[in-house]
N, C-alpha and C positions, 0 to 999 in steps of 0.2 A: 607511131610511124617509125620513128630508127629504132625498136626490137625489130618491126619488122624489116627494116632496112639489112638490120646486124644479123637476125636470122638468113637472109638472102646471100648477104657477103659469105658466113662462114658454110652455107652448102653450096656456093661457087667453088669456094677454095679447097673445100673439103678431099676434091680427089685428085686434085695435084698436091696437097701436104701427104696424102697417102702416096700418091706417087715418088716424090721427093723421099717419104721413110724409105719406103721398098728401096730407090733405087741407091741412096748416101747410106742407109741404117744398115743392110745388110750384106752391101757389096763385100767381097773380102781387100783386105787393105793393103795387099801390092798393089791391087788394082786402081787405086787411090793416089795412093804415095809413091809413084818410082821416083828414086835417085836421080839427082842430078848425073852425068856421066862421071863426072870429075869428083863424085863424094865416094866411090865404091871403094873399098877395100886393095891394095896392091895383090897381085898374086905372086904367088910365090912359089911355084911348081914349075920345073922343069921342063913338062911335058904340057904344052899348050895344050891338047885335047882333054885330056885330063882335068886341068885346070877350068877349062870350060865348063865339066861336067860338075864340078865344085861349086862352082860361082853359081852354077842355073840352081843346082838344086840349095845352096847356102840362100836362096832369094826366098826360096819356100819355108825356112825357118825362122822362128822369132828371137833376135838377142834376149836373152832373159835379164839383163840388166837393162836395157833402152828400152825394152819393149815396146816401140813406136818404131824399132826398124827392121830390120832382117839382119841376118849371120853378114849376111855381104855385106849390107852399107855399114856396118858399125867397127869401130876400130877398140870395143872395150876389149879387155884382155879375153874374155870367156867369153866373146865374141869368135875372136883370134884362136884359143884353144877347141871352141865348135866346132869351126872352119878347115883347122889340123885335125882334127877326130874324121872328119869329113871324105876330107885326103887321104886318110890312113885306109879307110875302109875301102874307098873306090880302087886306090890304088893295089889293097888285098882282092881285089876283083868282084867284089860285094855288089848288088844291085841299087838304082837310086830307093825300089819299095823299103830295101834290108836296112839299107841304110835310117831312112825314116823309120822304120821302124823298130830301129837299134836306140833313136833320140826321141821318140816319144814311148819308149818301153822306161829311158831314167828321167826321162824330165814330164813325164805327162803332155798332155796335149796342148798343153798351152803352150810350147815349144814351136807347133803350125800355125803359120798365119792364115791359114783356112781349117779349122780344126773340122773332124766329122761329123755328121747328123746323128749323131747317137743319145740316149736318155740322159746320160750326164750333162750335155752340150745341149739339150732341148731348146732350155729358157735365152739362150747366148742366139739360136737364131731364132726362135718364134717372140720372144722376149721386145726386142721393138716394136712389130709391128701388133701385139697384145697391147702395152702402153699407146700408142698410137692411137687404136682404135676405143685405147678406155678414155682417154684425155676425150678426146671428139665425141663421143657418149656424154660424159658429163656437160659438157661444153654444150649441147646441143639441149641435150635437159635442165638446165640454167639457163640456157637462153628462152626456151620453151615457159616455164615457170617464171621466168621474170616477168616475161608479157602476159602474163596474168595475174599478179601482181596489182592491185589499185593503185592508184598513185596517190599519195599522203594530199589528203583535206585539211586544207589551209586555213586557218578561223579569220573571221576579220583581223582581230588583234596581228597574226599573223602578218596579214596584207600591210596594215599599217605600218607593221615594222621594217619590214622590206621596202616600203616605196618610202619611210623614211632613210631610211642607210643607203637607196639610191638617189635621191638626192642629196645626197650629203651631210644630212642632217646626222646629229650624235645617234648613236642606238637607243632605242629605247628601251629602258629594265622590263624583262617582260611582267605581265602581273603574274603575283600567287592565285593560283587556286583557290578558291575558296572552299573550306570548309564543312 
């Protein structure tokens, strides 16, 4: 009765835990994580427009020291010098593509906090929801094989010693085997 109870629970749950990977596993993690207003980065350009152009696209790189934040919200120094390469380039009249692709030409892509669907990056998005669906596979196949399973035959000896230990009584040394 509770395999088959535990069998029911976990193909309840089954497509909202896949729901939950898909939607927490793979989202990309600006989308997760935005900054507080007040943790971003000071600007420091002259030219407000400019600067704006900086900041959007500084949100779309990864600090490679923190790497939990972006170019923007981070204040580490190569943060900071990212940020001024950033500047230099827009302000040379450089496009946001050129740009990106001036910073993942030296730092690789792990530099984007949404990197591209390419052979290298395969396992980075099919990779959770592969794990997902192997974990719930076996899980399902252990649950399956357990309830088939007999359940261990108790000899009297057995019995007696359990209804002794639940009344309270000392254990009793089991017997040897005979012979």
């Amino acid at each position: 009765m509770r395999a088959d109870f535990l069998r029911r629970m976990t193909l309840s749950l089954l497509p909202a835990l896949l729901l939950a990977a898909v939607l927490f596993g793979v989202a990309p993690a600006p989308a997760l994580a935005q900054a507080a207003p007040g943790s971003e980065a000071v600007p420091t350009a002259k030219d407000p427009e400019l600067e704006a152009r900086v900041m959007e696209l500084s949100h779309v790189l990864r600090c490679l020291v923190c790497q939990n934040q972006s170019v923007a919200e981070s204040n580490a120094p190569l943060a900071v010098d990212l940020r001024n390469q950033v500047r230099e380039q827009l302000a040379a009249g450089k496009s946001e593509a050129e740009v990106i692709d001036f910073m993942t030409a030296r730092y690789g892509d792990f530099v984007l906090y949404l990197p591209p669907f390419k052979a290298t990056t395969l396992m980075l998005w099919v990779g959770p929801a592969l794990l997902l669906v192997g974990c719930a596979g076996w899980l399902a196949w252990r649950l399956r094989r357990r309830t088939r399973e007999a359940p261990p035959v108790l000899t009297p000896e057995d019995h007696r010693r359990a209804r002794a230990l639940l009344e309270g009584a000392a254990p009793l040394p089991p017997k040897e085997p005979r012979s």
